[in-house]
Kinemage of the C-alpha trace (Angstrom):
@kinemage 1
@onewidth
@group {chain A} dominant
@subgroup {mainchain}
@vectorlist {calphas} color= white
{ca unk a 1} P -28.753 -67.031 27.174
{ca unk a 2} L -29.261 -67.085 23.523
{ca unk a 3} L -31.285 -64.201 23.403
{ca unk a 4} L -28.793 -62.371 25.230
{ca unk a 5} L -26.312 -63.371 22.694
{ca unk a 6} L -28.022 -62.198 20.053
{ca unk a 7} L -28.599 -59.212 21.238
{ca unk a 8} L -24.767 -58.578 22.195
{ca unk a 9} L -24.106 -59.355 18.310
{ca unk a 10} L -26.620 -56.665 17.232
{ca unk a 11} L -24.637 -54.309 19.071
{ca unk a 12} L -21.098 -54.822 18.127
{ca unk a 13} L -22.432 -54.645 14.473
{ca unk a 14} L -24.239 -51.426 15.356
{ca unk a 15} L -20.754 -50.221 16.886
{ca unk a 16} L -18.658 -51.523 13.695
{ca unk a 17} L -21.106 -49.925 11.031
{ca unk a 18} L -21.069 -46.478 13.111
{ca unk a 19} L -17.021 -46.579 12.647
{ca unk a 20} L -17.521 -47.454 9.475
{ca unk a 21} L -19.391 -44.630 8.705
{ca unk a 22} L -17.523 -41.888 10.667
{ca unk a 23} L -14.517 -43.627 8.704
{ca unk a 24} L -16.301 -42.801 5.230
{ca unk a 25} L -17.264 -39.259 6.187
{ca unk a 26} L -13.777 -38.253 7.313
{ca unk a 27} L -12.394 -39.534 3.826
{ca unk a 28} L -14.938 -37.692 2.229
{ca unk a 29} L -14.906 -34.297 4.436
{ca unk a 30} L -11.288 -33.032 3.497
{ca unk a 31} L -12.384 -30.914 0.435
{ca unk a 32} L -15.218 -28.638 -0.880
{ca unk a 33} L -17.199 -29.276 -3.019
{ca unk a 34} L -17.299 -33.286 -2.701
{ca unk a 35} L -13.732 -33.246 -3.304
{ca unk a 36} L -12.009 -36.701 -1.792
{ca unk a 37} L -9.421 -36.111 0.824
{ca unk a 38} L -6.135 -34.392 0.319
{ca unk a 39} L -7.474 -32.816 -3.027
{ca unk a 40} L -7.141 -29.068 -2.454
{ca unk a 41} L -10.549 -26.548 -2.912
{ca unk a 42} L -9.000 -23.601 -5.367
{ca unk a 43} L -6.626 -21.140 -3.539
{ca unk a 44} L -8.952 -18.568 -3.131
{ca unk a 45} L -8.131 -15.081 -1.360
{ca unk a 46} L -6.754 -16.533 1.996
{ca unk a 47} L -5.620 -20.566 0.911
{ca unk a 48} L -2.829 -21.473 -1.306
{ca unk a 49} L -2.032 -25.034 -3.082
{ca unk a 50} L 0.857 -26.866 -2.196
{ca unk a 51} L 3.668 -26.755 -4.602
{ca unk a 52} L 3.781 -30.516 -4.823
{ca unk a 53} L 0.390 -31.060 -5.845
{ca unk a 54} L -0.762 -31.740 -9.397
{ca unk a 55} L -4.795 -32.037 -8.390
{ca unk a 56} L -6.928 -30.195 -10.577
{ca unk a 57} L -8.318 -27.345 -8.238
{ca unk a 58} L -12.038 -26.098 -7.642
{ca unk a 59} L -13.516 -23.250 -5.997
{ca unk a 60} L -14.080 -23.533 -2.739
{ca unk a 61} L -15.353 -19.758 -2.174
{ca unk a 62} L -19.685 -19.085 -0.513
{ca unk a 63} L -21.848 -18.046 -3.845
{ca unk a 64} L -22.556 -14.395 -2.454
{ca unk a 65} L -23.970 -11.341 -4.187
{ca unk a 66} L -24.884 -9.227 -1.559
{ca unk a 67} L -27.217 -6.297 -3.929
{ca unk a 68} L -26.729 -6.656 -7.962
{ca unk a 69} L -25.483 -3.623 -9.510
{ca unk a 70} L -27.094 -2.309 -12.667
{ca unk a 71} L -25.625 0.405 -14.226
{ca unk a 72} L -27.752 2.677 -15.472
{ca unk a 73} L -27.886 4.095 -18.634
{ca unk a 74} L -25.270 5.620 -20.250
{ca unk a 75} L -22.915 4.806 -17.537
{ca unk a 76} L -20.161 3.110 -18.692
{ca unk a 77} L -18.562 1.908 -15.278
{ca unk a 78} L -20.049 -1.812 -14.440
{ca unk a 79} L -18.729 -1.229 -11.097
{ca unk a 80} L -21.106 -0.085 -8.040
{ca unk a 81} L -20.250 2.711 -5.838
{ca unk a 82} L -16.171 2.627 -7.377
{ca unk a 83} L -15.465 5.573 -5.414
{ca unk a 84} L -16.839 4.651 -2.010
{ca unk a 85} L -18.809 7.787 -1.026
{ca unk a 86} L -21.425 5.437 -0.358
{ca unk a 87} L -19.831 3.667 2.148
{ca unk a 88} L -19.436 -0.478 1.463
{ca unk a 89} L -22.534 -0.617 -0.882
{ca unk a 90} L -22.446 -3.131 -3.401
{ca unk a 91} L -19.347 -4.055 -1.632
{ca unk a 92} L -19.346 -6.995 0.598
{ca unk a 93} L -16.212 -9.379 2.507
{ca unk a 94} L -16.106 -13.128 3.139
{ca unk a 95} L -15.368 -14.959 5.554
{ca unk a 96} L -16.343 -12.569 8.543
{ca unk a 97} L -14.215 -9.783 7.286
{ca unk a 98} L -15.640 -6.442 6.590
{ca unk a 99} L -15.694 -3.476 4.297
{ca unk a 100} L -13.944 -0.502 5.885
{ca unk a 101} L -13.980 3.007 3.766
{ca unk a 102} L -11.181 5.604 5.100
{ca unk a 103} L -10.688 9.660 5.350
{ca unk a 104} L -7.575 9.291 2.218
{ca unk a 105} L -9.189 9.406 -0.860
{ca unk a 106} L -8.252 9.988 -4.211
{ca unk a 107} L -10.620 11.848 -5.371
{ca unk a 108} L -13.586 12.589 -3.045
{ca unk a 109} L -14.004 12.140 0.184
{ca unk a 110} L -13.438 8.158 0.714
{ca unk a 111} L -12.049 5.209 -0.195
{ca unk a 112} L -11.500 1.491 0.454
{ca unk a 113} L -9.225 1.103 3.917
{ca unk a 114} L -7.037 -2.535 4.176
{ca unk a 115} L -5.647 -2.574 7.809
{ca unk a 116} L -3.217 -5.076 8.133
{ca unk a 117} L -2.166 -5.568 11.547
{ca unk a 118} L -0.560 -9.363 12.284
{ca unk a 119} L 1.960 -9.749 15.028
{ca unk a 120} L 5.844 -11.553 15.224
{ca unk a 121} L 4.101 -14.994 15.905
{ca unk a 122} L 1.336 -15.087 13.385
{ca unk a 123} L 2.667 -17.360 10.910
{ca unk a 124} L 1.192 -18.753 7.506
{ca unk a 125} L -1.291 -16.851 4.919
{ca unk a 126} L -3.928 -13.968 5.647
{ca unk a 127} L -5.654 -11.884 3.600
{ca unk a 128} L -7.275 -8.375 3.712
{ca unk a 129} L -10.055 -7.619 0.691
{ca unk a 130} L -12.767 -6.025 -0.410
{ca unk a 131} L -15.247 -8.203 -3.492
{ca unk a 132} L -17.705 -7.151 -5.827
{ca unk a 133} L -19.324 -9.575 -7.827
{ca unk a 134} L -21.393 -8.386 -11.408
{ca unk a 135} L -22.658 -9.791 -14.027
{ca unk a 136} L -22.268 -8.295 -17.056
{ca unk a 137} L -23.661 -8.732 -20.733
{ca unk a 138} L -20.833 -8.607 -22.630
{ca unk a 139} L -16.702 -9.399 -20.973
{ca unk a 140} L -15.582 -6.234 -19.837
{ca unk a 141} L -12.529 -4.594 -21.678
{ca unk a 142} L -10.443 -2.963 -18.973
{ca unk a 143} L -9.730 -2.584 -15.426
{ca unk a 144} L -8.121 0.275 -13.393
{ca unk a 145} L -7.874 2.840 -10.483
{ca unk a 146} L -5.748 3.938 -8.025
{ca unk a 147} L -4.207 2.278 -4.975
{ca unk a 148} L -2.054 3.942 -1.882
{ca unk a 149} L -0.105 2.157 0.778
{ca unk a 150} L 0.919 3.582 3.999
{ca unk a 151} L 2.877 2.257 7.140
{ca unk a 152} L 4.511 -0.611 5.124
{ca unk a 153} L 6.255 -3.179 7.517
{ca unk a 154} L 6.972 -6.637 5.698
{ca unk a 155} L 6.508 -9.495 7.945
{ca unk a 156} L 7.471 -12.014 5.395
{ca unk a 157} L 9.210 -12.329 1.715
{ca unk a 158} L 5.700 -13.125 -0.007
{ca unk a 159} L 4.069 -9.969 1.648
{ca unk a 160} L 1.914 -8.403 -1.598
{ca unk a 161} L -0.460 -6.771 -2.840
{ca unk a 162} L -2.952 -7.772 -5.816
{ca unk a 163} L -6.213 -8.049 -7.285
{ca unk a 164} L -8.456 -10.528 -8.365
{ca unk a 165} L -10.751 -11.273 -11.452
{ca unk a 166} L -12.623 -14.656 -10.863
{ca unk a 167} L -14.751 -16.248 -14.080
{ca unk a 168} L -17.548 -18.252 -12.860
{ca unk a 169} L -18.488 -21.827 -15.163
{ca unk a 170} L -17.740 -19.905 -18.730
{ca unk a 171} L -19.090 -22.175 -20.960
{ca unk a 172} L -16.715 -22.245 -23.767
{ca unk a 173} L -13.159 -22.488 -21.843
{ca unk a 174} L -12.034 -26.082 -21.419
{ca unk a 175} L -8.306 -25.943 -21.555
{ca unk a 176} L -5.557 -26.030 -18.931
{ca unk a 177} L -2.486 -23.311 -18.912
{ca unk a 178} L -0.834 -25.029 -21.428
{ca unk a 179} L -3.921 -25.548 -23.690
{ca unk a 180} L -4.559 -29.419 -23.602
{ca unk a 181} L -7.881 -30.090 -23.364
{ca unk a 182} L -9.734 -30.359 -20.066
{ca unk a 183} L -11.958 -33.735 -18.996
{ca unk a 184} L -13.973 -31.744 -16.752
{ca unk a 185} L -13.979 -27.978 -16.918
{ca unk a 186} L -12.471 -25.538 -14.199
{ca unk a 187} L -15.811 -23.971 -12.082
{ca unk a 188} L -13.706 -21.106 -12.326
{ca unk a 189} L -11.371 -19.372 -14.301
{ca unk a 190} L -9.040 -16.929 -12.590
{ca unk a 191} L -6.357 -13.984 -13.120
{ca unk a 192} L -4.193 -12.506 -10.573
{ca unk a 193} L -2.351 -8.995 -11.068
{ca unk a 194} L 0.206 -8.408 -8.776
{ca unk a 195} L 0.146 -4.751 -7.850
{ca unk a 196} L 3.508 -4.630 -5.513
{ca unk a 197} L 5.451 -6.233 -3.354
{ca unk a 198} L 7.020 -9.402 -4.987
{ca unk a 199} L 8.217 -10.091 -8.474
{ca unk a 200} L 7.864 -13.805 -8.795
{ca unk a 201} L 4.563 -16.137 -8.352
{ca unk a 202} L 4.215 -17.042 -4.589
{ca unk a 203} L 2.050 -20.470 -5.642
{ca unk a 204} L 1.176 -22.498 -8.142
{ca unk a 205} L -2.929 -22.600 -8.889
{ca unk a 206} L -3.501 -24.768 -11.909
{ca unk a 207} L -7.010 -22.719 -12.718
{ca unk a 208} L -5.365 -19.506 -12.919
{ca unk a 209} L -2.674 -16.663 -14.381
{ca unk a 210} L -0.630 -14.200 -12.533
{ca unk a 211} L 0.087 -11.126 -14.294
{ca unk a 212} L 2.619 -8.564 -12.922
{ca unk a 213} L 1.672 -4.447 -13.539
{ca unk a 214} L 4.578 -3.566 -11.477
{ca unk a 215} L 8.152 -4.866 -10.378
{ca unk a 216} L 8.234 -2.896 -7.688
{ca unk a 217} L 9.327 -5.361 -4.568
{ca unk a 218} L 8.515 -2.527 -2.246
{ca unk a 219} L 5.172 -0.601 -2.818
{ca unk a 220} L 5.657 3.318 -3.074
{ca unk a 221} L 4.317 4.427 0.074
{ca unk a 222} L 2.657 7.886 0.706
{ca unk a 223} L 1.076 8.320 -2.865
{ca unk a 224} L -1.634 7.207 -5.200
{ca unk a 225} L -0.666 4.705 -7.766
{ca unk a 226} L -2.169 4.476 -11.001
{ca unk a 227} L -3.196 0.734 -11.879
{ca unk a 228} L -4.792 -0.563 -15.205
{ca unk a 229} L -5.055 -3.573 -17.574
{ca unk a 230} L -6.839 -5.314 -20.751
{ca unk a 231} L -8.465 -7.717 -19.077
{ca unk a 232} L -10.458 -8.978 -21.929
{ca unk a 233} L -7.222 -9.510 -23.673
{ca unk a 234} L -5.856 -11.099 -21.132
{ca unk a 235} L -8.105 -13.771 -20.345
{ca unk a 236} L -7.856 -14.937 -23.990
{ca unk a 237} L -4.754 -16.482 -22.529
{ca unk a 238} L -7.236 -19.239 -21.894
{ca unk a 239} L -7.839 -19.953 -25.134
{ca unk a 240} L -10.968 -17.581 -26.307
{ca unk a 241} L -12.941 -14.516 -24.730
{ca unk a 242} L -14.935 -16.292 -22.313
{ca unk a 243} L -18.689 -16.637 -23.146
{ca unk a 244} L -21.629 -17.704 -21.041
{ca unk a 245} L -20.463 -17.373 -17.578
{ca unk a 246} L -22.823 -17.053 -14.411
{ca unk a 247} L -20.844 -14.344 -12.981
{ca unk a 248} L -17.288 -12.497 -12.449
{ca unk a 249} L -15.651 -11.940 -8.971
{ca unk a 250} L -13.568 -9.038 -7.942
{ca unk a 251} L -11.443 -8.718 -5.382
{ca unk a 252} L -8.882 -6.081 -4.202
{ca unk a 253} L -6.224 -7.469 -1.847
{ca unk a 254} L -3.290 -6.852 0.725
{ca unk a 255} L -1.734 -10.512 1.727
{ca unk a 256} L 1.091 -12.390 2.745
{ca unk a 257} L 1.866 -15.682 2.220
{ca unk a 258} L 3.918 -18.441 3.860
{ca unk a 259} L 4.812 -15.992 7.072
{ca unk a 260} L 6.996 -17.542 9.554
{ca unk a 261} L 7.762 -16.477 13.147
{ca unk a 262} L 9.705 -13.396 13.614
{ca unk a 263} L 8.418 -9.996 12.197
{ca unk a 264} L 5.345 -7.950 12.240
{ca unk a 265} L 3.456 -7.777 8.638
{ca unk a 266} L 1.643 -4.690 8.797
{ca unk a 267} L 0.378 -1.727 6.398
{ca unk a 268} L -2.380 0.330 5.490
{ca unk a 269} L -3.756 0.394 2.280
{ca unk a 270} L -6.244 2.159 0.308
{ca unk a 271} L -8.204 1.312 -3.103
{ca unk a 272} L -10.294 3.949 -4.979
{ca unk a 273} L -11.625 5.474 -8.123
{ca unk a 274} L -12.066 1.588 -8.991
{ca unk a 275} L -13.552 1.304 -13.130
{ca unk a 276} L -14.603 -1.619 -15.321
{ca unk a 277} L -15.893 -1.088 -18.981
{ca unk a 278} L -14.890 -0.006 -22.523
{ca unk a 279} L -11.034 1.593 -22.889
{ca unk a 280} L -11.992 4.473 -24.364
{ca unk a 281} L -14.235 5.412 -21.679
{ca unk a 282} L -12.007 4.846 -18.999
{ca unk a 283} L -11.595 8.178 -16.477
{ca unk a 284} L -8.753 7.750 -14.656
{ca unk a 285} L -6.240 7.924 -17.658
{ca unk a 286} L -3.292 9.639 -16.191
């Protein structure tokens, strides 16, 4: 009888420190990165951070490079294959989504094709992209291209379109947006230039700027759009030209944002001619 006993006791301990465990691992399992539960990864192309939530953010995006770009010499465009007659090389997606080139290009024969198709009832965030990720020796100066929409049918107010620069662990930025000093550094440093579609911030994301190129609330459909900024200057915002970093991130968007019930979001959009280097050796100046 005692023996029994003592065996029933193992096993209700057995049961209790199995709970106990589960119990610790959903607590922990809410965020990337080790994050505790109910801290938010970093709002990358497809997530957004609550308005309410003062949590400092982290990235919560796969490491991929997918083939590493070198340009060769003399070439002053760090970007691989920026016009997309080679199909999606040294282009990649995440999350399942692919590279699609289409027949309207700028200049060529291709270009990067967005197809945004999301019925009445889809509600919430989504994202189309294309990324490139390079590592350059020195911070690249500018940014530009062209962009085209087509077949424009907003589903929601916060229905945009943008693209992405993404710092990865620079070693000498520390500061928040307002330029107090940081405990523990951002893993990544971000800007966001809205191309179209809304003229106020649709989030908040503590480790990153918006910058607006256009106020145009409804993209000009039917026609290439010229697209181009400083973005060395602009990440100075956070405090100093960023030094030491493992890698930058680009990514060329059409999203929506907080979509309720009630109308298709749909468009087609195009990217091409896409250039990152020195200013004065930019081609696409209009």
């Amino acid at each position: 009888m005692l023996t029994r006993m003592r065996g029933l006791k193992v096993l209700v301990l057995l049961v209790v420190a199995t709970v106990a465990l589960a119990a610790v691992a959903a607590c922990n399992g809410g965020g990337e990165n080790g994050e505790p539960s109910g801290t938010p990864g970093t709002p990358g192309p497809e997530t957004t951070l609550p308005p309410s939530t003062d949590a400092p953010t982290l990235e919560a995006r796969p490491t991929l490079t997918p083939g590493a770009y070198e340009p060769p010499p003399g070439t002053a465009n760090i970007l691989g294959n920026p016009g997309f007659e080679e199909g999606e090389k040294y282009w990649f997606g995440l999350h399942e989504q692919t590279v699609q080139t289409g027949e309207v290009a700028h200049s060529g024969t291709s270009s990067a094709y967005l197809k945004m198709r999301d019925a009445a009832d889809v509600t919430g965030a989504q994202v189309y992209y294309l990324v490139q990720e390079v590592d350059p020796a020195e911070f690249p100066e500018l940014i530009s291209g062209y962009y085209r929409v087509d077949n424009w049918k907003r589903g929601t107010e916060k229905q945009y379109l943008q693209f992405v620069v993404i710092l990865f662990a620079p070693t000498n930025l520390n500061v928040d947006k307002l330029g107090t000093p940081l405990a523990t550094p951002y893993p990544n440093y971000q800007i966001r230039y809205i191309l179209s579609g809304i003229t106020e911030e649709p989030f908040r994301i503590d480790n990153s700027f918006f910058k607006f190129l256009s106020s145009d609330v409804e993209p000009r459909q039917g026609e290439w759009v010229y697209f181009e900024s400083n973005i060395k200057q602009d990440f100075e915002q956070w405090g100093a030209v960023p030094a030491g970093y493992s890698k930058m991130r680009f990514l060329f968007e059409v999203r929506f944002d907080d979509k309720e019930a009630g109308a298709p979001a749909e468009a087609d959009v195009y990217y091409d001619d896409l250039y990152l280097g020195p200013a004065d050796a930019n081609p696409n100046k209009p």
